[in-house]
C-alpha positions as CSV (number, residue, x, y, z in Angstrom):
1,X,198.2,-81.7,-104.8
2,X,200.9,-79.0,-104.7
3,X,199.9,-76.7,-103.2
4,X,200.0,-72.4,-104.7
5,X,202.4,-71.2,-102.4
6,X,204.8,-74.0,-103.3
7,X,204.7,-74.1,-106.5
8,X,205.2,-69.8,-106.8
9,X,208.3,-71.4,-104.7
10,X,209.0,-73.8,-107.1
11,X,209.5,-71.2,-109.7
12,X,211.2,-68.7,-107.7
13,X,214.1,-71.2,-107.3
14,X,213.7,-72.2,-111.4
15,X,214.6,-68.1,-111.1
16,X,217.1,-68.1,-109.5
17,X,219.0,-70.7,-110.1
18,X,218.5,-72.2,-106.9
19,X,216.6,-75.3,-107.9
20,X,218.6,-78.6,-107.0
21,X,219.0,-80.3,-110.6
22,X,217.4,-83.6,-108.5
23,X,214.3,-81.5,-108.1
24,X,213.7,-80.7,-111.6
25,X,212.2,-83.4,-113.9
26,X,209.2,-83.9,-116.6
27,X,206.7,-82.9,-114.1
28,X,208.5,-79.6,-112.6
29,X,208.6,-78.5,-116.4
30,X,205.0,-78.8,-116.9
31,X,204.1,-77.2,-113.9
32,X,206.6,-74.5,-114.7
33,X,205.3,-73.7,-118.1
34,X,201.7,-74.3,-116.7
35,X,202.7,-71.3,-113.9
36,X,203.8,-69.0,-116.3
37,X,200.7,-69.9,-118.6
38,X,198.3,-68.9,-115.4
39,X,200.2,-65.8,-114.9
40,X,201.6,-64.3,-118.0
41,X,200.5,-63.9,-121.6
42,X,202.0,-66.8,-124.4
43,X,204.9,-64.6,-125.7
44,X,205.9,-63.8,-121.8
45,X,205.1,-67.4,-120.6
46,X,207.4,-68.6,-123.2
47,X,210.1,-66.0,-122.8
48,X,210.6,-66.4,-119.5
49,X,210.4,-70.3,-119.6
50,X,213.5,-70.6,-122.4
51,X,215.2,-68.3,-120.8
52,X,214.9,-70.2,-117.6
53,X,215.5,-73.6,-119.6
54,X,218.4,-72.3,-120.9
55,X,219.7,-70.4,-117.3
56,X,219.9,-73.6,-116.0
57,X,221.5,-75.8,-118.5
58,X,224.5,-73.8,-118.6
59,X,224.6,-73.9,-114.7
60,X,224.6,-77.9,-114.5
61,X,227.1,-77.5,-117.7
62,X,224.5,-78.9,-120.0
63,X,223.7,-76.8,-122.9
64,X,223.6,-79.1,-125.2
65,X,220.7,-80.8,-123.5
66,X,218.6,-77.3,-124.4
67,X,216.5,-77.9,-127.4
68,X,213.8,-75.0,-128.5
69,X,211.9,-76.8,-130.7
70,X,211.2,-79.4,-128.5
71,X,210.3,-76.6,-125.2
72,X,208.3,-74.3,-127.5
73,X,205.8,-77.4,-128.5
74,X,205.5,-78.3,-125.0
75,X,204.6,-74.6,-123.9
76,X,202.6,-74.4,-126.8
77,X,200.8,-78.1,-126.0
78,X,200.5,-77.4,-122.2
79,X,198.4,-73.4,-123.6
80,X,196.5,-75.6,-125.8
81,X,195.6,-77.9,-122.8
82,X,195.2,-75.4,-120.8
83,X,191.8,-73.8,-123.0
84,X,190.7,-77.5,-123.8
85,X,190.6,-78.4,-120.3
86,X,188.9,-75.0,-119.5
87,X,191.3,-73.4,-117.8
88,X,191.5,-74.7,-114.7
89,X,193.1,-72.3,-112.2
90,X,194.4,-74.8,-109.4
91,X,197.4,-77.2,-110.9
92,X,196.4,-80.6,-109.0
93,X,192.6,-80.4,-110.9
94,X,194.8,-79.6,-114.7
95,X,197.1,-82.2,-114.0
96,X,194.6,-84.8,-113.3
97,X,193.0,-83.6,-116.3
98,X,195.7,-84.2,-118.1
């Protein structure tokens, strides 16, 4: 299980721009968007995850990898997971649920 403080760091790299592209696959998305889902409303948690998406596609010289259909329904399917699992706060317990 991952814990908080590293996954606050996890996000603070996606941020920045320092997160090492090896470092950032399927399950650092989810627990990205799940991050911003736990501490900012669905407009803002969404905001702030394309914008981050797209921040570092165009570092690695990928934009074309970007797609906002496909990362809005993933927010939007990790929120809805998020109420049917009951909102569980700690990521290790929503992951397993999910």
């Amino acid at each position: 299980m991952q814990s908080e403080f590293n996954l606050e760091a996890l996000v603070k790299h996606f941020e920045s721009g320092t997160l090492a592209p090896e470092l950032f696959h399927h399950q650092e998305h989810v627990k990205i968007a799940w991050w911003y889902l736990q501490n900012y409303s669905l407009v803002e948690s969404i905001a702030r995850f394309t914008s981050g998406i797209k921040h570092f596609a165009r570092q690695q010289g990928k934009e074309n990898l970007y797609h906002e259909t496909i990362t809005l329904a993933y927010v939007l399917l990790i929120n809805e997971r998020i109420y049917k699992t009951g909102n569980l706060l700690v990521w290790g317990e929503f992951a397993n649920a999910n």
